[in-house]
C-alpha positions as a Python dict, from the first residue, in 0.01 Angstrom:
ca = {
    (1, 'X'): (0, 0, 0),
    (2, 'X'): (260, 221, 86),
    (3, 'X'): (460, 190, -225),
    (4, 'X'): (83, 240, -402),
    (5, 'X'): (133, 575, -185),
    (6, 'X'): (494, 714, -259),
    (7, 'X'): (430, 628, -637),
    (8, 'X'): (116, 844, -652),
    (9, 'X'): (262, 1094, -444),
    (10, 'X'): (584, 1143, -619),
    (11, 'X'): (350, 1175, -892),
    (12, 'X'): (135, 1458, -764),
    (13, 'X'): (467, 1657, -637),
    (14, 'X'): (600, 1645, -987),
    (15, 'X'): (295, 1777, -1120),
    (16, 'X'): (272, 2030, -830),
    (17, 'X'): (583, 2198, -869),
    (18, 'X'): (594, 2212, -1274),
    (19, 'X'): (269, 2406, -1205),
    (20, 'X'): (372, 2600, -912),
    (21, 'X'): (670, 2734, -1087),
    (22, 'X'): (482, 2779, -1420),
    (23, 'X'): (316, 3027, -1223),
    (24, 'X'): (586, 3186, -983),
    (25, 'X'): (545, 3503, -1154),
    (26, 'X'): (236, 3620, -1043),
    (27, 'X'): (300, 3606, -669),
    (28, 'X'): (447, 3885, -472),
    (29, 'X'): (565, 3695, -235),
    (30, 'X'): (703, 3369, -146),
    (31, 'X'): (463, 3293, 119),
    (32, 'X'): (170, 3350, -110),
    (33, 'X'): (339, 3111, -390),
    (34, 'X'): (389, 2847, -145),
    (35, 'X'): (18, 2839, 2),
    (36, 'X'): (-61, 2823, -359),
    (37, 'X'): (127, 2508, -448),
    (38, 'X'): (20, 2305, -135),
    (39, 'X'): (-343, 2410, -237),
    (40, 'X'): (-240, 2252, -549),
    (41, 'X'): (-67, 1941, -416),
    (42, 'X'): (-368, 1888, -161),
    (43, 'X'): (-675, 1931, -429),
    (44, 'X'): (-585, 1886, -754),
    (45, 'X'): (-206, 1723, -716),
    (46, 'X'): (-332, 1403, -625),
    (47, 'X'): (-596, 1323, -887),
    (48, 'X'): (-349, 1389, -1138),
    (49, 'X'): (-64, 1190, -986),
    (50, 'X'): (-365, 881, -991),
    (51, 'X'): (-423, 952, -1331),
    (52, 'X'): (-6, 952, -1383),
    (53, 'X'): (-15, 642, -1234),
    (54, 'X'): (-284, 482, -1414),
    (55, 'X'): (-155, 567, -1725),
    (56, 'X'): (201, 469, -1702),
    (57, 'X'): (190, 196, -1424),
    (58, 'X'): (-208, 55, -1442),
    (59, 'X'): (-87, -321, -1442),
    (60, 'X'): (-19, -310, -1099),
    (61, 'X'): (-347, -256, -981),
    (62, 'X'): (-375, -597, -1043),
    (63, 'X'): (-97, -672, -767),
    (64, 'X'): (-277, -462, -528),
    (65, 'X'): (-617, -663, -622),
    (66, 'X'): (-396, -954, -526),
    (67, 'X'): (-329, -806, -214),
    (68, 'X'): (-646, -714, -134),
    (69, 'X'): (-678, -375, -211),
    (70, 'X'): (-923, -197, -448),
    (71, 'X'): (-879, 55, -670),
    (72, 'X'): (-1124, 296, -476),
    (73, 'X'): (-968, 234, -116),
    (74, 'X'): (-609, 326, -228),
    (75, 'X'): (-709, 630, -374),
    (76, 'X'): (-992, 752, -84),
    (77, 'X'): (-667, 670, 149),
    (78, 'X'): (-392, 820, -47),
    (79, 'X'): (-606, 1121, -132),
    (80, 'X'): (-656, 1129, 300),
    (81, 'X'): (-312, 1151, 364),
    (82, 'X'): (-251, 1381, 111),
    (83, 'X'): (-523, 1615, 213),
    (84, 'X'): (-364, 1605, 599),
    (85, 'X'): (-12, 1674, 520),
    (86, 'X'): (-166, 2014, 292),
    (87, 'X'): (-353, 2116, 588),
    (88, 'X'): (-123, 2082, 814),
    (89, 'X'): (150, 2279, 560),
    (90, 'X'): (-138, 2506, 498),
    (91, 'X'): (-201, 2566, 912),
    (92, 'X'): (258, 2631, 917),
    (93, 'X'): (215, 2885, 659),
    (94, 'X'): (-22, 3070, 772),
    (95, 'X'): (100, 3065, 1129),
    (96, 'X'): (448, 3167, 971),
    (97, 'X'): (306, 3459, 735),
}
C-alpha cells in the first residue's frame, strides 16, 4: 500500500511543482506562492498523480487486487493523507506569514 502511496505521491509533487513554478510570476511573495502550491498538491495534485499512475503503471493494480486492495480504497486513502499533510502545511504557513 505504501509503495501504491509514494508512487502516486511522487506523482502529484511532480505535477505540483511544474505548475507552481509555471506560475511563480504572479506572486508577490514567497509565502503566497507556497500556500498556492500546497493548495495545489492537496486538491488537484493528487488526482493527477492517480491519473499519472494509471496511465504509465495501471498493471499493478492488479498486484494490489492480489493483495487485497481496491482501486477505490487506495485512492480515498492516499487522497486522506494527502489532504492532511496540505492542511497541516497550509495551518505552518499561515502561522508563519
Amino acid at each position: 500500500m505504501w509503495t501504491y502511496y509514494r508512487d502516486v505521491t511522487l506523482y502529484t509533487l511532480a505535477i505540483t511543482l511544474l505548475t507552481s513554478f509555471a506560475s511563480a510570476a504572479m506572486y508577490d511573495s514567497f509565502g503566497a506562492w507556497l500556500f498556492n502550491a500546497v493548495l495545489v498538491f492537496g486538491v488537484f495534485g493528487t488526482g493527477l498523480g492517480v491519473l499519472a499512475f494509471n496511465y504509465f503503471q495501471r498493471a499493478q493494480y492488479y498486484m494490489y487486487h492480489n493483495l487485497g486492495f481496491t482501486k477505490s480504497h487506495l485512492i480515498m486513502r492516499t487522497w486522506l493523507v494527502n489532504g492532511i499533510i496540505a492542511i497541516v502545511l497550509m495551518a505552518l504557513i499561515g502561522v508563519l506569514r
